[in-house]
C-alpha positions in Angstrom: 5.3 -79.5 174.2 6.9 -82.0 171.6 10.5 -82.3 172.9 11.5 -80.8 176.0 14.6 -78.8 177.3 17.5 -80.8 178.3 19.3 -79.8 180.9 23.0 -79.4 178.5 25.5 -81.8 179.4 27.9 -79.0 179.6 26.3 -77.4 182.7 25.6 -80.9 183.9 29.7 -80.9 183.7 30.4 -78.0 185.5 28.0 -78.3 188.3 29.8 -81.8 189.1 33.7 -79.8 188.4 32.6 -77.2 190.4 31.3 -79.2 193.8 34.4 -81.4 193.9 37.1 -78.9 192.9 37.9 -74.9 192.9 37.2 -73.5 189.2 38.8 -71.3 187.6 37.8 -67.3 186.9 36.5 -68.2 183.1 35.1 -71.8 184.5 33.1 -70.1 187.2 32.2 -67.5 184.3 31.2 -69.8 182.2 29.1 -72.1 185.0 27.6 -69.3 186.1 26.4 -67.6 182.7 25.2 -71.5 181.8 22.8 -71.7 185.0 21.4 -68.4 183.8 20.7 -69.3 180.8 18.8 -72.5 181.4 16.7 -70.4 184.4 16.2 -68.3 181.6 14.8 -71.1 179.4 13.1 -72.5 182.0 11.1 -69.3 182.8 10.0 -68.7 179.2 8.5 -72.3 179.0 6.9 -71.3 182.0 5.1 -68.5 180.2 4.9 -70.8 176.8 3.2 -73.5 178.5 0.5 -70.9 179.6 -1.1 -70.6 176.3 -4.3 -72.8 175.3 -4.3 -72.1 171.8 -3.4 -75.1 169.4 0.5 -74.9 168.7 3.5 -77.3 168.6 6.5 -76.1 170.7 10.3 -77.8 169.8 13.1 -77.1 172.1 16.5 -77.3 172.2 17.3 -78.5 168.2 20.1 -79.0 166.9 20.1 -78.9 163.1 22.0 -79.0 160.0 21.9 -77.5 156.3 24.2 -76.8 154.0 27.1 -79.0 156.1 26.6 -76.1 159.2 25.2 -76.9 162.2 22.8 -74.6 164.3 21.3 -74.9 167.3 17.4 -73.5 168.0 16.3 -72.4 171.3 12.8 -72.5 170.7 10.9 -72.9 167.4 6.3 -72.5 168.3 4.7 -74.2 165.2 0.9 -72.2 165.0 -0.7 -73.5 161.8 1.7 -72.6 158.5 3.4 -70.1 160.7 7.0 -70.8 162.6 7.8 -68.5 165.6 12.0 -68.7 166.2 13.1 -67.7 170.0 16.3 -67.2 170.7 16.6 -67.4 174.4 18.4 -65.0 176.9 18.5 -64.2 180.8 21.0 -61.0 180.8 21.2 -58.7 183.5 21.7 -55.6 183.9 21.6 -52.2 181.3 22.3 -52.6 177.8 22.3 -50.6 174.3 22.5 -50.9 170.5 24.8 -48.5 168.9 25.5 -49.0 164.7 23.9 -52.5 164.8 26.3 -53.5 167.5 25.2 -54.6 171.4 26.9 -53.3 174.6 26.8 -53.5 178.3 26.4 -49.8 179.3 28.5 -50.2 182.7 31.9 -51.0 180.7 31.2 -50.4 177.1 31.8 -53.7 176.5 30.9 -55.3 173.4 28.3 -58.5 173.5 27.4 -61.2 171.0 24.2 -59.5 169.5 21.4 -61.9 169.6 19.5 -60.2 166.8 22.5 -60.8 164.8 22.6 -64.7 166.2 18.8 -64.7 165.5 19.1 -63.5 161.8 22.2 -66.3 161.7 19.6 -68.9 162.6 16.7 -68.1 160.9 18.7 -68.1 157.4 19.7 -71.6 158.4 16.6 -72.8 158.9 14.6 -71.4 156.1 17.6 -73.4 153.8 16.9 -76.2 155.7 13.1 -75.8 154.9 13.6 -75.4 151.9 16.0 -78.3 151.6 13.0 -80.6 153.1 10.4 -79.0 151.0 
């Protein structure tokens, strides 16, 4: 592993907020979907780390192209090839209905993270290109 996950300062924040002080609803929201996703990082470098094959992993990048800036979970160099994962530790049921995510219990709609994957890939095949 060439650069490690950082814990983000913003949970880092919140974890200090939330021992000194009572958060708010959205805080504790917010605190509690950050721990879940770095425990969800966390467990897929886990299962990363378990390969032996010869591959370059890059976490946590933040990048720009084109004067946007997008943020990479995961990229796995193996050879020529580059393998983008976009990281996420939801719970419970789910479902895709015209291109659009839901939680099934209260037909709520979600950020779809195909459509956030798609969003980042573009961004970094300009900013490949860009380099060369």
């Amino acid at each position: 592993m060439y650069k490690q996950r950082q814990k983000p300062p913003e949970l880092a924040m919140l974890k200090s907020l939330n021992s000194g002080m009572e958060l708010s609803e959205e805080r504790k929201r917010k605190y509690t979907n950050q721990i879940k996703g770095w425990e969800g990082e966390r467990k897929f470098d886990t299962l990363l780390g378990k390969f032996t094959e010869d591959y370059v992993i890059l976490n946590d990048l933040l990048l720009q192209s084109n004067q946007t800036t997008f943020q990479v979970d995961t990229i796995l160099i193996e050879g020529e090839a580059l393998h983008l994962y976009e990281i996420k530790n939801y719970e419970g049921d789910f479902y895709y209905e015209k291109d659009r995510f839901y939680k099934r219990y209260n037909k709520m709609e979600m950020k779809n993270p195909i459509t956030q994957l798609k969003r980042t890939e573009s961004s970094l095949r300009q900013l490949i290109h860009q380099l060369g």
